[in-house]
N, C-alpha and C positions, 0 to 999 in steps of 0.2 A: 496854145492849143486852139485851132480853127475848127469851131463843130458846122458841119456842113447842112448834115441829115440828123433831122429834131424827132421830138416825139408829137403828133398831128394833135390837131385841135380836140376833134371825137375821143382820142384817147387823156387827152387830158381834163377834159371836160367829165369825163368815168369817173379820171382817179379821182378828182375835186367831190365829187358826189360819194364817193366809196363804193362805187359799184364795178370795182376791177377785182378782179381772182387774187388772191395775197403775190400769187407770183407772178404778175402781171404789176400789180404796187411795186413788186420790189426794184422791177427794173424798171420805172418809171422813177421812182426816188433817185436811183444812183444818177443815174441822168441827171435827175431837177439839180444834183448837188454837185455839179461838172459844168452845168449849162446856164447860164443868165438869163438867153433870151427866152428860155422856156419858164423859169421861176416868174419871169414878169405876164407873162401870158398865165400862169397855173394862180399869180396873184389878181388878175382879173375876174377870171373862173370865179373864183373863192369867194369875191366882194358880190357877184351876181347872185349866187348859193347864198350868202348869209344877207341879203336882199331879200329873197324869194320866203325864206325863213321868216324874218321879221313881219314878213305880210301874210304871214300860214295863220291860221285860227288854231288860239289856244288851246289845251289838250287837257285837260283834269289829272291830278296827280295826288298820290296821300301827302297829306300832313308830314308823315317821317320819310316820305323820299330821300329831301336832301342830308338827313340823319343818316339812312341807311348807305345812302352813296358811300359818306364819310366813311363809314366803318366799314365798307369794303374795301376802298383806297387803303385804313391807316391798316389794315390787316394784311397786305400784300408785302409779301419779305421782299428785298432788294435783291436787284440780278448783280452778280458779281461781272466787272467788266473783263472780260477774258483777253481782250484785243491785243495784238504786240505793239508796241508802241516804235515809235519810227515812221521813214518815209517808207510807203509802200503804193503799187498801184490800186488799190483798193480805198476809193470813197467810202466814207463812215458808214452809209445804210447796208453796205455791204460785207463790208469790216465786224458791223455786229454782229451779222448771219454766221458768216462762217469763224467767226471770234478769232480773228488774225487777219494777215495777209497770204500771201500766197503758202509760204512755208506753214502755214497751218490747214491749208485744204489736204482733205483724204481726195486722190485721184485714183480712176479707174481707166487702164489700157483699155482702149478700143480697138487697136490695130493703129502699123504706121506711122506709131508714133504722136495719133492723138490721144487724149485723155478723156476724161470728164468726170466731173462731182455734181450728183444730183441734192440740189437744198431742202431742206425739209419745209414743207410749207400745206398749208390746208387743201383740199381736194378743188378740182373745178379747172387745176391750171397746173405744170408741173415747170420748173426752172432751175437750169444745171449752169455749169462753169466749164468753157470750153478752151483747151489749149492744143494749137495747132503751131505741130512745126511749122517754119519759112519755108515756103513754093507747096506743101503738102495741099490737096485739093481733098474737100469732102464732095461722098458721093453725089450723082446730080439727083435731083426730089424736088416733088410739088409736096404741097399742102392740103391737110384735112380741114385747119382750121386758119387761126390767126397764130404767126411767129415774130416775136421781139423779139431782136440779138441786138445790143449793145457792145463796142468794141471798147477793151480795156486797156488792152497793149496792142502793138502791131498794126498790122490792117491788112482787110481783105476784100475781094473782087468777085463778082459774083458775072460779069459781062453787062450786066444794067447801071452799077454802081460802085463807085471805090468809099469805102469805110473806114473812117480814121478811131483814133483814140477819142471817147465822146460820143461817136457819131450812133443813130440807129437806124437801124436796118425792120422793116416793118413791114409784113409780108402775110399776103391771103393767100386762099384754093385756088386764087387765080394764077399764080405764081409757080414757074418750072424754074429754076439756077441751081449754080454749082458754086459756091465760095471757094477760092482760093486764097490761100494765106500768103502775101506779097512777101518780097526777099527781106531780110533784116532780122527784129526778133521775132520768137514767137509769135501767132493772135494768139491772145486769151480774151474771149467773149462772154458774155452773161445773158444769156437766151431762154425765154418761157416761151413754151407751146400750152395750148387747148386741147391737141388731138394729135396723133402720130401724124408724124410726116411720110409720105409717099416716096418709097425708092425706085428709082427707075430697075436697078442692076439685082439680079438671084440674090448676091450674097450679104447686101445689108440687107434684106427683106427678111431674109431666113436671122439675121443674127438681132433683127429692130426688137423681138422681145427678149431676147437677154441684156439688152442692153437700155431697156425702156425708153426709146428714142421716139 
């Protein structure tokens, strides 16, 4: 697997701090855990941050802090691991959200044959699972906000960029395309927005809030 298209410096420089939208982390993880040259770049991040830390002025804390941490740790039940076990397209960060591989996503018809499963995740950012037939083209749209799609299977074509297995796709309000899903198998992608995306055509406009896109 040749990852072409990484996740930028700004955005990794966020996740390193904690200052990304839970669904913006998540497709940042899946990535980190697909890609090297980004783990080595997000390990630099990281030593600069716990740098910056060690020269912060100390901060006052009770007595039983580290007592009370404890027993909130040892009081937390253990999550059962739901995962299917096997080969599947699905990187671990992702494997634990939706607690499987593909045969375990709940998918929702769009039309034409796409799908999508919206993940549950905190407010601020929303991030779905996209599977798109071969040659099927989603509608053409700008942006309200910032859009990550991560390509899982497949790959797809937007006229600026071809998108592999790995690869990300990273896209502002500055940004009109059309992705099309290349010949072979399905895409299935893993996409967080901030803000609805902008349709150019009547009929995804009229169907963007039933289908919270």
């Amino acid at each position: 697997m040749t990852i072409k298209h990484h996740i930028s410096d700004s955005l990794l420089m966020a996740y390193s701090a904690g200052q990304l939208p839970e669904a913006f982390n998540l497709v940042v993880a899946t990535h980190l855990s697909m890609c090297d040259e980004c783990r080595v770049a997000l390990g630099a991040f990281d030593a600069v941050g716990g740098a910056l830390v060690e020269g912060a002025d100390e901060a006052a804390v009770s007595d039983k802090a580290l007592d009370a941490t404890l027993a909130m740790i040892a009081s937390l039940k253990p999550v059962p691991d739901k995962r299917a076990r096997g080969a599947g397209i699905f990187p671990e960060p992702l494997a634990n959200y939706v607690g499987g591989d593909l045969s375990a996503v709940k998918w929702r018809n769009l039309g034409r044959g796409v799908r999508q499963a919206i993940l549950p995740t905190a407010k601020g950012a929303s991030v779905r699972l996209l599977h798109i037939p071969a040659g099927q083209a989603m509608p053409d749209h700008g942006h309200r906000g910032m859009e990550l799609t991560l390509v899982l299977q497949g790959a797809f074509s937007d006229g600026v960029g071809r998108y592999n297995r790995g690869d990300v796709d990273s896209e502002t309000e500055a940004t009109q395309h059309k992705p099309v899903a290349e010949a072979g198998l399905p895409c299935i992608c893993l996409a967080a927005t901030d803000a609805p995306l902008r349709f150019t055509a009547l009929i995804p406009r009229m169907l963007q809030p039933l289908f919270k896109i």
